[in-house]
N, C-alpha and C positions, 0 to 999 in steps of 0.2 A: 243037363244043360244044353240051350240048341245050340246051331251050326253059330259059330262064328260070324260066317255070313248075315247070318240074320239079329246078330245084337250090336249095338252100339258099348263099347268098352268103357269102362268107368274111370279111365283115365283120358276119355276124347278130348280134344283141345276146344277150350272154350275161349272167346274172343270176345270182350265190349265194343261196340264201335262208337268210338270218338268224337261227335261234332260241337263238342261246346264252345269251341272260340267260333266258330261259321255260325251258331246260333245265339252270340252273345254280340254280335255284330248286327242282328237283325233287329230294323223298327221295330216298335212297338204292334204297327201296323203289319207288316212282313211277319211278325211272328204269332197273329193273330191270323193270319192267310196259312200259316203252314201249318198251325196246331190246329183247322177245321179240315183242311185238307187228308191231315194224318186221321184225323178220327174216322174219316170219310175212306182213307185206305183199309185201315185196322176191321170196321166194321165189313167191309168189302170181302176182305182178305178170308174171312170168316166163310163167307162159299167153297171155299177152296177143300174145305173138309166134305163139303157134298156133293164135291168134283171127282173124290180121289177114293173111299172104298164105300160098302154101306153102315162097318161099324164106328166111323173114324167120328160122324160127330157125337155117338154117346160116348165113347171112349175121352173126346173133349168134355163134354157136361161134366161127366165124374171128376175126371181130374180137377177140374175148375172147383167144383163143390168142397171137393176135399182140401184142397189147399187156398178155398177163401177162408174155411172151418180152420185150418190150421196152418201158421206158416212151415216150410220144409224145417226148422228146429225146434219148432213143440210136433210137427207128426213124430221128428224123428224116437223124441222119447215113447211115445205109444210104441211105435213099430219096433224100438229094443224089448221095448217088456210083453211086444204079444212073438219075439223069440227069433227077429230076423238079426243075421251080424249085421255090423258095419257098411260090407260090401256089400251086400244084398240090399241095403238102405241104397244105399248110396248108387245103386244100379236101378233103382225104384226112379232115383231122382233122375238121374241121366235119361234112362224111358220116357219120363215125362216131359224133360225138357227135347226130349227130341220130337215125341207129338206134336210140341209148339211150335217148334222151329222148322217142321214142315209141314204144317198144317193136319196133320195124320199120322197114320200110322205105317207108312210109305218112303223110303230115303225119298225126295223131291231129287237128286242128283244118282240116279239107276233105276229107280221105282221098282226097289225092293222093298220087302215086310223086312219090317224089325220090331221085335218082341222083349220082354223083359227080361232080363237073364238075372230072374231069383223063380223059388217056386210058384207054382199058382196057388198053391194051396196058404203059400204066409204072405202073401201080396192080397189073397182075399180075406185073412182075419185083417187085416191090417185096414182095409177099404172098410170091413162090415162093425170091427169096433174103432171107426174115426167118431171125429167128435161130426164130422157131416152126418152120420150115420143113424148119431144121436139126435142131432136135430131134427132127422127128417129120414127115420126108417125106412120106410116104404120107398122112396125117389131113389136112394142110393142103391137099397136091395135092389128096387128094379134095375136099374142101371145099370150094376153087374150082372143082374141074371141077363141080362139082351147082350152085353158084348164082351162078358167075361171070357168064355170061349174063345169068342174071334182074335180076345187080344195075342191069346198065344198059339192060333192054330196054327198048324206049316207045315197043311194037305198039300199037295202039289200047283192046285191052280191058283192056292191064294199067298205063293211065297214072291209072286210079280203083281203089278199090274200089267193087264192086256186084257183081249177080244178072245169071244168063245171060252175055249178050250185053254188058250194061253193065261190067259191069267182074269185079275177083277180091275174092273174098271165099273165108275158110276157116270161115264157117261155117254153107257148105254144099259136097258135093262139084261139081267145075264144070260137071258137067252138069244141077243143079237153075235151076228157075226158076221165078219168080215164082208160077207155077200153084200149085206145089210148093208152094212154101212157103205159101202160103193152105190148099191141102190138110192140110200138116201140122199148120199149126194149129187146124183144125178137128177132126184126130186129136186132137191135144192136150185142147182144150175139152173133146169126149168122154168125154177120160179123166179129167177133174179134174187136168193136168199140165201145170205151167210147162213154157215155151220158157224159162227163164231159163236155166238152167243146162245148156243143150241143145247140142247140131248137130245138122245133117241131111245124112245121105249117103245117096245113091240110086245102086242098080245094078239092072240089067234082068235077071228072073230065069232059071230055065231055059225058064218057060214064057211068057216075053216082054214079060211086063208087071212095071211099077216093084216094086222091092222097096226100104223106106224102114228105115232105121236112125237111131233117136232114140237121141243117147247121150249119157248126163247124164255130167254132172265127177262123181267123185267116187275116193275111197283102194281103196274094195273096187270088184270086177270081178265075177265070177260067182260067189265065193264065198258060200255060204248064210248068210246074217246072221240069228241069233234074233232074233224078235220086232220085225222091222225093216218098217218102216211102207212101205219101198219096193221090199220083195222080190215081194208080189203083184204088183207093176208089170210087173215084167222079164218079158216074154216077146214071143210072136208075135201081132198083131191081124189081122183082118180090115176093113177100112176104107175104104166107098163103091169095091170093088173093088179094091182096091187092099192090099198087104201092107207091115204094120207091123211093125218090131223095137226095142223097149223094151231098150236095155242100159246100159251104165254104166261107169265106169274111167276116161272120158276125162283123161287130165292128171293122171293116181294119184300116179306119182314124185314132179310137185310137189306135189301137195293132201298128200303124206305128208309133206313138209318143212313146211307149211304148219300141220298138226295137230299135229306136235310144239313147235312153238315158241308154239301157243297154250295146248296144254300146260302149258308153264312158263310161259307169263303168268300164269296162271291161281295159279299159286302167289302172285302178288305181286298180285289183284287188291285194292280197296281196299274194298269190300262184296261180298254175294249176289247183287245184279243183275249184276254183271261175273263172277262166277264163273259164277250161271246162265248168263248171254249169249255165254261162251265155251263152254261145253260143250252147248249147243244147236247153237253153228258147228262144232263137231270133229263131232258129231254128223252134221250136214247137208251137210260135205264128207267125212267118210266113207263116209256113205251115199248122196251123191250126192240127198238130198232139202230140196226148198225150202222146205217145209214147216217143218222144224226152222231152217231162216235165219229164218222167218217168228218163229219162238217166239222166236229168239235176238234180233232186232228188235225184241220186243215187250218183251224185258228192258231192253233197249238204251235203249228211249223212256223206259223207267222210271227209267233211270240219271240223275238230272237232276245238270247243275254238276258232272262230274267232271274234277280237276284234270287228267289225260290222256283225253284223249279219243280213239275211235279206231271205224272202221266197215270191213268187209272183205267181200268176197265178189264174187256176179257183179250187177253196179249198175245201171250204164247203156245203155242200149238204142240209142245215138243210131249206133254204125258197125252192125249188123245192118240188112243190107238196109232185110231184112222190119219190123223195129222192133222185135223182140220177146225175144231174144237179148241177156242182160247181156255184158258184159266185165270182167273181172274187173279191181277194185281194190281197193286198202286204203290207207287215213293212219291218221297218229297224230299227234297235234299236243298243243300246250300252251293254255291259256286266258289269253288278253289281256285282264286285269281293267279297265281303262279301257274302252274300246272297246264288251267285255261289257256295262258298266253301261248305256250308252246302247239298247243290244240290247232288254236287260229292260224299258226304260221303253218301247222300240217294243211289245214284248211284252204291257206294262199297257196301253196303249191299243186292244192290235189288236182288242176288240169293239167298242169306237166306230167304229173305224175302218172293220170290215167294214163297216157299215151304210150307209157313205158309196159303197161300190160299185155300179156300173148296175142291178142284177137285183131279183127279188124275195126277199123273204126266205125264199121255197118253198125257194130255188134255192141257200138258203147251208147250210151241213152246220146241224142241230137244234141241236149244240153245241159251244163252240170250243174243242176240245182245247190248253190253252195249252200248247205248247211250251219246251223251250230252246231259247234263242236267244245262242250264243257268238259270239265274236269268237278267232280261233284261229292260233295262230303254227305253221307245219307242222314238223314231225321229219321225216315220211317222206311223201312219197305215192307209192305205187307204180301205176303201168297204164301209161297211152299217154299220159298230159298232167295238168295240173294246174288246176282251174278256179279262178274267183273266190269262190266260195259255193256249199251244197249243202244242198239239203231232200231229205231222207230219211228214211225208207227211201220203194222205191216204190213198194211192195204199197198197192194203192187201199183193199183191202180193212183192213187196218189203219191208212192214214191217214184212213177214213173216220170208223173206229171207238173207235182207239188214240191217235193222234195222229203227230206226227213231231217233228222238230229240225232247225232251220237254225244253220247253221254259216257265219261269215266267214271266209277265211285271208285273217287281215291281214297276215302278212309277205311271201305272195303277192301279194297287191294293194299292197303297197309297189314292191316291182319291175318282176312284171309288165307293168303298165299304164302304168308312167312316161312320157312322153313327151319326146321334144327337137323343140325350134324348129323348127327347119330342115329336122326328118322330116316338118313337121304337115302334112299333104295334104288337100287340096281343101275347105278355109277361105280366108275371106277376112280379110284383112290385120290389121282390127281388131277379128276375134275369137283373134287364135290368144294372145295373151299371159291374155287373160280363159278362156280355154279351159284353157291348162296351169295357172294357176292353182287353177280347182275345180274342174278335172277329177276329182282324186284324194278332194277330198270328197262330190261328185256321184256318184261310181260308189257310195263305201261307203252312202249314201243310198238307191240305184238297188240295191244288191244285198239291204239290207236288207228293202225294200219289196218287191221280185221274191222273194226265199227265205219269207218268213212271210207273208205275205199275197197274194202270186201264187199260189207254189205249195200255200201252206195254204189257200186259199179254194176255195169251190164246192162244190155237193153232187152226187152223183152219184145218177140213180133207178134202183135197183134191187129187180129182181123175184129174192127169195130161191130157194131148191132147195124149199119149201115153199109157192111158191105167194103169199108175202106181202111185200108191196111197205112199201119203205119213203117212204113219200108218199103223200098223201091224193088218190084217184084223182077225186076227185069235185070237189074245190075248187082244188087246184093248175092253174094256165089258165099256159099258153103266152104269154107276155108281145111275141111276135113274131106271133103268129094268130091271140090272142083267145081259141082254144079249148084243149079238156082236151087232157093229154097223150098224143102217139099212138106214144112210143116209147120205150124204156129199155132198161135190163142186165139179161139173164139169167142167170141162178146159173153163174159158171163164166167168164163173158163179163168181161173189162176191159177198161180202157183201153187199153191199148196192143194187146191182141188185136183189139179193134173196129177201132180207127183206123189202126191197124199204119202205115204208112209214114210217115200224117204226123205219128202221134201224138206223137211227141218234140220237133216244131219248133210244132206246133199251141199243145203245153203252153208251150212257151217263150215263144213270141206273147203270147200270154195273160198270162203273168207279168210280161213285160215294158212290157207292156200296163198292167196293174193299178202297178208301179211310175213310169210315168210320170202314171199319172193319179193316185195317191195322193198324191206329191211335190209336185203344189198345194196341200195341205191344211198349213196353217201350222201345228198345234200335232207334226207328223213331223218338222218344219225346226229347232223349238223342239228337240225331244231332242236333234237333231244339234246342238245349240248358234248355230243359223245365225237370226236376227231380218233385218229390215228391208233394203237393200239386199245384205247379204249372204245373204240368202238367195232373194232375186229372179236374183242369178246361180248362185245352184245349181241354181235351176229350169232357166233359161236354158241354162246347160251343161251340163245334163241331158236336154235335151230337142234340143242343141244334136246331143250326143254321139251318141244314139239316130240322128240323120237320116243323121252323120257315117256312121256303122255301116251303116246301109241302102245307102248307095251302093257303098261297100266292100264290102260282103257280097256285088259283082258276080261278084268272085272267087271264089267256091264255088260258082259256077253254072256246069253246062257245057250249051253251045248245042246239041251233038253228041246228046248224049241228052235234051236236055231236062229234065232234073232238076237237085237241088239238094244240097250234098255233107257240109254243114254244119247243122244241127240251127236251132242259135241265131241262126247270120247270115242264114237264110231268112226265121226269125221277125223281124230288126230289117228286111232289104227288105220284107215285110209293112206292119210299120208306116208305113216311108217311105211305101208305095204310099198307104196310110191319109191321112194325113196331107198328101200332094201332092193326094189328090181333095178334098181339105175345100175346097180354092180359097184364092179373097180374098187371096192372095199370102203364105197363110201359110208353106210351105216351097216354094223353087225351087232347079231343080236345071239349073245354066249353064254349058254346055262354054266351055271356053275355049285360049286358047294359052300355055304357060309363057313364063318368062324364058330357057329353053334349048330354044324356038323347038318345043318338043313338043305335042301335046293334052293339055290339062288341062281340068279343072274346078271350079266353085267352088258351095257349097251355100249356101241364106241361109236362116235364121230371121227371121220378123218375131216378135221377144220381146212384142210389143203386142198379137198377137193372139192367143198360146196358149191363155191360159182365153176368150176371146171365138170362136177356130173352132176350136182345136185340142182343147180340153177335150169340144166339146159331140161332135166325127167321134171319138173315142176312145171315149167316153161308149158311142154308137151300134153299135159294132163290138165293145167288149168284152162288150156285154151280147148279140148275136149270138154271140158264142163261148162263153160260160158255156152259155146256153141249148141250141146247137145239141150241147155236152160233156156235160149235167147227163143230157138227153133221149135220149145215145147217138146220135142222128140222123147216121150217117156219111156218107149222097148231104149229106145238107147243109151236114155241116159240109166235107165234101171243097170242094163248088161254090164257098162261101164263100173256103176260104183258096187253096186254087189258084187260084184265079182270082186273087189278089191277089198269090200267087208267079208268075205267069206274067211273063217276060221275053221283050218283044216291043224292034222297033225304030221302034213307034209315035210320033209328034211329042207333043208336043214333048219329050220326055226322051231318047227313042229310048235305051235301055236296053244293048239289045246292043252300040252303037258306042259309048257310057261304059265299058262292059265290057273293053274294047279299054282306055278312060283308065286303069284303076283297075289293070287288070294290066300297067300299064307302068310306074306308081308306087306298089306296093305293097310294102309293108317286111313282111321276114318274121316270122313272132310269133317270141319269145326263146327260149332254148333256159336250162333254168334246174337250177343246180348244186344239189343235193341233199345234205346232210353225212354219213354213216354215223358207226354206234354202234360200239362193238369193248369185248368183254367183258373185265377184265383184272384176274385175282382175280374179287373178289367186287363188283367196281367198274366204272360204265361209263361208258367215254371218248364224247366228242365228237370226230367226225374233221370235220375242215373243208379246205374245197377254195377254187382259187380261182378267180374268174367268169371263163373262158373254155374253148372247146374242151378242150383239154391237159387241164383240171384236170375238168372233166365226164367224161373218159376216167377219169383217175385215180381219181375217186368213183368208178368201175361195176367198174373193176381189183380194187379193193380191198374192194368189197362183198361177195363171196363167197370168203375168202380159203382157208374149210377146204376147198370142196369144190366150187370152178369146175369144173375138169375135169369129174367127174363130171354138173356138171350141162348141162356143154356134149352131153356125150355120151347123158345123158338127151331133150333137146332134139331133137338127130339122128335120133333112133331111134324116137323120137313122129313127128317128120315125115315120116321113111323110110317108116313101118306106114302112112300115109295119103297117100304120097304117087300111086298109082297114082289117087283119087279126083281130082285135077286134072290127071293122067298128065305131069307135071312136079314137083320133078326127083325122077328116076325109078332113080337108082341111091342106096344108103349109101355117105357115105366112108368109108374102109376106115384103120384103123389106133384103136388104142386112145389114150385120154387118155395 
């Protein structure tokens, strides 16, 4: 049986997510705008397996084959009579439904492998006498011969994703590394050209040295596009010696399923900004330019309080090695009018509220672009996982400018986050009842404050392509040195390109940062409806929650390479680290022995000293991080937070041997059932599932019902063309859909 580590348990908590009364509210029209929308995410979402290893999308074909061939309660009679138990089925199922639910074969939340935990040997009678197997011998066999192996290898460099040596990653070929990918983004910067939408594949030419291939997502490929903003782009550079190829297509088939269904949205939008904002995205996925997402973005922000609401494209930076590389997602969700209301009142405050922050007012953006701020029941979210809250978009240069929108999904964080008793790990006795208590009101508190005033605060200084800085060079002083500014953004240069690896957990820190120290400010507590001892435990449990996270967050650390696997859970060990140096016994962290005689641990708050040492080490470190982000200064802001991510077995916490605690009582995050739409007439159903494995299979069966096949075999055939760049696996299965 493998490591732990690397299986998902057959008792993982599965979760439906809930939006039938927010979608039973919607026009006719409105639900005809959200069901092309979702098609147009789902279709999308489907890149995200050629983002993430090179076996992940045959590993998807198969599964899909098998379980259109059979639902998970007629395979399962096969698979008892060809000799697997119960649990071994039933761990079959779990494997599969966690493929789907993050697009691969990769946790989306550590980007670790996880593997089947039954044999390979009764998992492949099982694939080879299904009734897929029957129908179409050849497709299936092949399918397993290409990614049979891969499903359960865990060699060393393929139990992560990352660069080189560290792990696999598709989106670069596997002989790129780090150098690399610094090089290329220095190409890139050159060029005025996002990594968003990007890969990189390197092959050694005839005359010996690297030959690099940037290849944007987009519908067209080499065809000549009029008056198309990205056809100058496409060709051969020359670059610090080295040879650059500017081309494009990547993921066409799906971006082309993708562009027709925003298409039809666009018939049922609800204003000009949704129409605009959609034909800027058909735009910028058919041509493969970020450029036109950026336009469409811009409509998007425009768009304020619309009843569906909905963002797609390539987002988040946080599985890219390098940092710099979206992945592609899209939702669609409904508006939670209660919830909302509280939003907006966060909303009307947030200029008082800025001012309450560590830094100088040099350091805060000139003016506060207010946003929306919803509270949001999901329809769809399509990628690799589903978070709690999101500020977007993450063009700096348009949040500088433009502004953004933060987003709650409250029926996500209904489920998601739920907690039971008896799972609650390494608390001590007489917090855990006050813990699940306002846990559930503490996070929406904690997210609110992290999405519009984490990620909306801080100014960035930049030196324009003209030479003109926006900040007074002469009077703005460095509130860490005393002196003028010695460092900023160059036209072309952003955040995530400067800070590249740490830049997504750095922002996190930061956000999370600003939400614990805002959540002392009693008239934030007041919106949430929480006064006087009630809302001294939301503080409490908020602050409780964060410490909880830091220790947990052991688990996305691996000792082997020294890095960190997880974006957000580096950024809450951060804080711990923060917060344990403050002293005077405000957080400690106590190995201890369970009651089933194992190593455990237990963490303490002193609630009496928060605002007395915990307020003033927060204070201290968040205004270091604004500052060392505002000034661009990467040695220091590197020196800074690595040094505070570093995992040693130093006394007294001794880090590494907790590390050991945390991954022997860690509960897997949920795997969570998603509804599909189905068009019917001129009318659109609601399909619901129900929370378990079986029924997560069922939603992904029936999600593509006209044209699985086809996109099975689309999948294979993207992966085939690229699979010599990880020289695995190296043949096509052979048989048609």
């Amino acid at each position: 049986m493998a490591d732990t580590q690397y299986i998902l348990p057959n008792d993982i908590g599965v979760s439906s997510l809930d939006c039938r009364e927010a979608f039973r509210l919607l026009s006719p029209t409105e639900r005809l705008y959200a069901h092309h929308l979702s098609r147009a995410a789902w279709y999308g979402g489907l890149a995200v397996l050629l983002q993430t290893s090179p076996e992940a999308p045959y590993i998807y074909a198969l599964l899909s084959r098998l379980f259109r061939a059979q639902d998970p309660d007629q395979l399962r009679q096969h698979a008892l009579a060809e000799g697997l138990t119960e649990e071994e089925y039933q761990a079959f199922l779990v494997y599969t439904a966690g493929v789907y639910s993050n697009m691969g074969n990769y946790k989306s939340f550590g980007d670790t492998k996880f593997v089947p935990n039954l044999p390979k040997e009764k998992l492949e009678r099982v694939i080879l006498g299904s009734k897929a197997a029957q129908q179409h011998p050849e497709a299936v066999r092949g399918l397993w011969q290409t990614c049979g192996e891969l499903i359960f290898s865990l060699e060393p460099r393929l139990r992560h994703l990352g660069l080189g040596k560290e792990g696999i990653t598709t989106y670069f070929s596997g002989d790129c590394t780090m150098e690399d990918a610094k090089l290329a983004q220095d190409f890139l910067d050159s060029q005025n050209l996002s990594a968003y939408n990007t890969r990189l594949f390197k092959e050694v030419g005839q005359d010996g040295k690297p030959h690099y291939e940037v290849r944007l997502a987009s519908v067209l490929g080499t065809e000549p596009a009029l008056d198309s903003e990205m056809t100058s782009k496409l060709k051969s550079y020359k670059f610090q010696e080295s040879h650059f190829q500017v081309t494009r297509g990547d993921y066409a088939p799906i971006l082309q399923k993708v562009v027709e269904h925003l298409e039809k949205a666009k018939t049922y939008a609800a204003n000009s900004h949704q129409e605009q904002m959609l034909a800027q995205y058909i735009e910028s996925f058919t041509q493969g330019s970020v450029e036109a997402h950026k336009r469409g973005s811009r409509f998007w922000i425009q768009d304020k309080g619309p009843i569906v609401e909905s963002y797609i494209g390539f987002i988040e930076s946080y599985r890219d090695p390098f940092g710099s590389r979206g992945e592609f997602e899209g939702f669609v969700a409904m508006v939670n009018k209660a919830m909302s209301a509280k939003f907006e009142q966060l909303v009307a405050s947030a200029e008082q509220l800025l001012k309450e922050l560590p830094w100088p007012p040099a350091f805060e953006k000139d003016k506060f672009l207010t946003p929306d701020f919803t509270s949001l029941d999901v329809l769809t979210f399509a990628g690799s996982g589903i978070p709690a809250g999101i500020n977007i978009p993450n063009y700096d240069d348009l949040r500088q400018t433009e502004g953004f929108k933060n987003v709650s999904l409250g029926n996500v964080l209904a489920v998601a986050y739920a907690t039971q008793r008896e799972k609650l790990t390494f608390l001590e006795e007489d917090d855990k009842d006050l813990y699940i208590r306002w846990k559930g009101p503490s996070f929406d508190v904690q997210v609110g404050l992290h999405e519009l005033l984490g990620h909306g605060s801080g100014k960035l200084f930049v030196q324009d392509e003209k030479g003109v800085f926006n900040f007074d060079q002469e009077t703005v002083v460095n509130p860490e040195t005393g002196e003028q500014i010695q460092s900023w953004y160059r036209s072309g240069e952003t955040w995530d390109s400067k800070f590249s690896t740490i830049a997504s957990s750095y922002e996190e820190c930061r956000a999370e940062s600003v939400g614990l120290y805002l959540c002392l400010q009693p008239q934030v507590l007041e919106i949430f409806g929480f006064e006087g001892s009630d809302a001294e435990d939301v503080i409490y449990v908020n602050w409780l929650n964060m410490v909880r996270a830091g220790l947990l967050a052991l688990e996305f650390y691996t000792p082997e390479a020294s890095n960190w696997r997880q974006a957000h859970m580096q950024a809450r060990f951060v804080i711990l680290r923060v917060l344990l140096e403050a002293g005077e016994g405000l957080v400690t962290v106590t190995p201890t022995t369970g009651s089933d005689g194992r190593p455990d641990a237990r963490v303490h708050l002193d609630r009496s000293k928060i605002r007395s040492v915990g307020k003033p080490a927060l204070e201290r470190f968040l205004r270091r991080l604004q500052v060392l982000k505002s000034t661009g200064d990467v040695a220091g802001g590197r020196a800074l937070y690595e040094g505070y991510a570093a995992v040693t077995d130093v006394p007294p916490e001794c880090f590494l041997t907790l590390r050991d605690t945390v991954l022997l009582r860690k509960e897997s995050r949920k795997l969570i059932v998603q509804p599909n739409t189905r068009l019917e007439g001129s009318e659109v159903q609601l399909l619901e599932y129900e929370a378990s494995a079986a029924g997560l299979i069922r939603s992904f069966s029936e999600r593509f019902p006209e044209d699985g096949p086809e996109l099975e075999e689309v999948l294979t055939q993207l992966a085939t063309a690229d699979a010599r760049f990880w020289k695995c696996p190296s043949e096509a299965p052979s048989g048609q859909a």
